[in-house]
N, C-alpha and C positions, 0 to 999 in steps of 0.2 A: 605760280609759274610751273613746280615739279609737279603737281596735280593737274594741271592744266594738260600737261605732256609739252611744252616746249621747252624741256631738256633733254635732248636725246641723248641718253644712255643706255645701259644695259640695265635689264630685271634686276642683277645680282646688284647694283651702285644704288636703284631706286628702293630696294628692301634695305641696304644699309641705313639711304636716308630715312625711311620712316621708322629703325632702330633709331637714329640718332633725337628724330623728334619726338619717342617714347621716353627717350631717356633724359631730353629736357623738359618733358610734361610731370612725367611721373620720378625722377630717380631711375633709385635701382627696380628692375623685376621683380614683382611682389603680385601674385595671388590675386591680390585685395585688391591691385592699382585698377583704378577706373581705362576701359579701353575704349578707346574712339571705336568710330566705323573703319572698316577697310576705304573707303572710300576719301576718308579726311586723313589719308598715310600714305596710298598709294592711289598711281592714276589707273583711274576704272577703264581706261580704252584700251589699256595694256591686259588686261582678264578676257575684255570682249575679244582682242587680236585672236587669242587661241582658240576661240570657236570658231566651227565650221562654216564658210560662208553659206549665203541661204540659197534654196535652188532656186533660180530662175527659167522659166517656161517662156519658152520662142515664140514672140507674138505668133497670132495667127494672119495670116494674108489674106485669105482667100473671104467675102463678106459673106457667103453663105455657110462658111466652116465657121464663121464668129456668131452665127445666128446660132446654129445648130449648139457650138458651145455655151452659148447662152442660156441657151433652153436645158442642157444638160445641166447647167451650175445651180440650176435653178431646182431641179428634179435632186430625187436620192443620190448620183455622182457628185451634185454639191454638196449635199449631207457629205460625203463619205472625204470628198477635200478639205470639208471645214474641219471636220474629226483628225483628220493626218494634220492638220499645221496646229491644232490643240496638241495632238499629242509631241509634235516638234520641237514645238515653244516647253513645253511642261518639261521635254530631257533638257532639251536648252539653259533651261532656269537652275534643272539638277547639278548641271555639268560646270553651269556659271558659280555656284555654291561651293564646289568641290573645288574648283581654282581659286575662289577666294580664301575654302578655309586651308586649301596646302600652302596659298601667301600668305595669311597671316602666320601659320606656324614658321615659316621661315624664319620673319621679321621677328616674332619672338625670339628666336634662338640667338637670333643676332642681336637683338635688344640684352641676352642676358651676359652677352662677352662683354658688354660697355659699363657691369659693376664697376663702380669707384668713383665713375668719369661725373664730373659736378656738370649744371645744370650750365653754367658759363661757358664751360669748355667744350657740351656737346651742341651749342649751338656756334660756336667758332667752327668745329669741326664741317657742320651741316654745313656750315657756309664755302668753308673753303673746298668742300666737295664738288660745289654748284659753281664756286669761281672757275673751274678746269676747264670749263666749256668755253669756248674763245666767244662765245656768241654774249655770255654774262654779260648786265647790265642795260643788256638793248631791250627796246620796248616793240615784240613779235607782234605782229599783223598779217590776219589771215587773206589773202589774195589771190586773185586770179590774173598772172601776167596772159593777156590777148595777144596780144602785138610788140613785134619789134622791130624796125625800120628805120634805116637812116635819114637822117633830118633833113626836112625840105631844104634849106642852106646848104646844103653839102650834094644830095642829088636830088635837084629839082621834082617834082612828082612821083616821085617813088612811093607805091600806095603801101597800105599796109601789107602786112604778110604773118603769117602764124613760122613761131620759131622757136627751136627746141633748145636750151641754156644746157650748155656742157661747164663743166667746170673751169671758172676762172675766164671765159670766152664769151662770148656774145656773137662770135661771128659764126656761127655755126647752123648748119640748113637745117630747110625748113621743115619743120613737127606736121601736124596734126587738128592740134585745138591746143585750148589753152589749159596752160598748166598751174596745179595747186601750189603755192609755195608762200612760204612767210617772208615778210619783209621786215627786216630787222633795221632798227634805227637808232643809234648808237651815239655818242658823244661825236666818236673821230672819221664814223664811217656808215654808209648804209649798204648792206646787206642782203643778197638775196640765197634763201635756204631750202631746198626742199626736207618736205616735213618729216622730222625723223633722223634727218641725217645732220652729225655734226660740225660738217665741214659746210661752209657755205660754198656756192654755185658762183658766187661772183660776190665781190665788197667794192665800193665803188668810195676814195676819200670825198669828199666834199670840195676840196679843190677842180672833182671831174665832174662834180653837179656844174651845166650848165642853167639848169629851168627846171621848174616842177609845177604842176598847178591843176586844180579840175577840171575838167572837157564836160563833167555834168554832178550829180548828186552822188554818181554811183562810180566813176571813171574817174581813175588820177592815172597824169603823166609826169613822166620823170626822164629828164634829157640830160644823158651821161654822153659827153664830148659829141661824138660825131653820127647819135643813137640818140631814138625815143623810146622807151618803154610805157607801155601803155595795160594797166592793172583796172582789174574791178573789182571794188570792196566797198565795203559796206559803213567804213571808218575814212573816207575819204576827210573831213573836216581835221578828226585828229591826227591823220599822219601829216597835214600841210602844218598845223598847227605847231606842233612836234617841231618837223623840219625846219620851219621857220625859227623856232629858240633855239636849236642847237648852230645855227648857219649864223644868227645873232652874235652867240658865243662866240663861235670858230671866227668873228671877225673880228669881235671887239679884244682875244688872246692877239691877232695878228698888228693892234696899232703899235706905234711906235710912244715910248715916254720918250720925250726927251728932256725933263728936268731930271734922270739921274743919272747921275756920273757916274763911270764904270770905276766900280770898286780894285778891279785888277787885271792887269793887263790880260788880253788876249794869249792865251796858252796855243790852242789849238783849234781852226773854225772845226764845230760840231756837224756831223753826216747829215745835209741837208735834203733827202725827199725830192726828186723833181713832180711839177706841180702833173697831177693827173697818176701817181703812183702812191699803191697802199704799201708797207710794208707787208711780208706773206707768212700770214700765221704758220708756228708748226703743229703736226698731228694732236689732237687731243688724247693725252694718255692718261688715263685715269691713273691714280694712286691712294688707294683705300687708307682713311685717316688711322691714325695710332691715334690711341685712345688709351687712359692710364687701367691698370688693375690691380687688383689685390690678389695673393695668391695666398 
């Protein structure tokens, strides 16, 4: 999941954590200790981030300037193109090298402040670094929300439309095309995240699931009250699958027993949720684990 990049944090949190998983692999910092790749410590998208994006060249329009460039890529100007994105690629590789080896001295350095800390407690640590994130526990799915539009039941024909997710609203105008975001699907709640960011865009309880189901192999809809959302991905089987055992759960928590007698009177009714409201996470703030030492 931290390698994958679906924890958004900071560089400085994700160097801690692969200190903390040096420190349950190996102990203490030792010379001698066998070292993973950067790759199996830290997420490799976060090195690629800091390079410079690549240039792109403005199609050509005109079909006789696409001829004519043709004929030039083909002649010594292509020679001399293919030579520039060799030599691009080669600083590129240099440059990717030199960010990896200033992360992994980081992570060393912070791997050597964790002497003392036993192999049980640095992965307690690990873990509860990764609990801070309100999103922990949910099972991320990469997605393309298409469409948002209220449900035929509610304004007859109202066709699709492209719409841009503000945070915590859905009711907001209309975007562009469709946007990358993860769909997180959780015990009490599902989720919509863009990627990177820790705060979700919108959590919907399952009390506000009205329907969900495939329009095809590649297309799942998901109707939150008086709205459809309409995603394309590529794991449609699993997130209905998903959905369905946790919706299982959420109902078979909501029966009623009634062979057991209440042990003791009613005190006070408990803060009941009206149905179609999440409770509202607050800010994730990180707090860097204590960890024991010897001095």
């Amino acid at each position: 999941m931290v390698l994958r990049g679906y924890v958004p944090t900071s560089e400085e949190t994700l160097q801690t954590l692969a200190a903390l998983r040096l420190q349950s692999l190996n102990s203490d910092f030792s010379t001698h200790a066998p070292f993973p790749r950067l790759e199996e410590l830290f997420p490799p998208h976060v090195l690629h981030a800091r390079l410079p994006p690549p240039l792109h060249r403005p199609p050509t329009k005109c079909r006789g300037a696409r001829l004519r460039a043709g004929l030039l890529a083909g002649g010594l100007w292509g020679q001399a193109l293919a030579k520039q994105r060799a030599e691009r690629d080669q600083r590129l590789r240099g440059r990717l090298r030199e960010e990896g080896a200033s992360t992994m001295a980081a992570i060393v350095e912070k791997w050597k402040l964790l002497q003392g800390m036993g192999r049980p407690e640095a992965m307690a640590a690990y873990v509860a670094l990764v609990r801070e994130w309100p999103g922990f526990g949910s099972t991320l799915f990469d997605v393309d929300l298409h469409a948002v539009r209220p449900r035929l039941g509610v304004v007859k024909g109202q066709p699709w439309h492209w719409a841009m997710l503000t945070p915590l609203s859905l009711q907001s105008p209309v975007g562009s095309g469709p946007q990358r975001l993860w769909l997180g699907i959780g015990a009490k709640a599902v989720s919509l995240y863009k990627p990177g960011e820790p705060e979700p865009l919108d959590s919907f309880c399952y009390g506000r699931i009205s329907s969900f189901g495939a329009s095809d192999s590649s297309t799942f809809r998901l109707s939150v009250e008086d709205r459809d959302l309409l995603f394309e991905t590529s794991q449609v089987d699993e997130i209905a699958q998903l959905l369905n055992t946790y919706l299982a759960s959420a109902g078979a928590r909501q029966l009623p027993r009634p062979q057991e007698p209440p042990t003791s009177p009613p005190t006070s009714k408990p803060t009941v949720l009206p149905q179609g409201l999440c409770p509202a996470a607050g800010p994730w703030q990180h707090r860097p684990p204590v960890g024991s030492s010897h001095s």
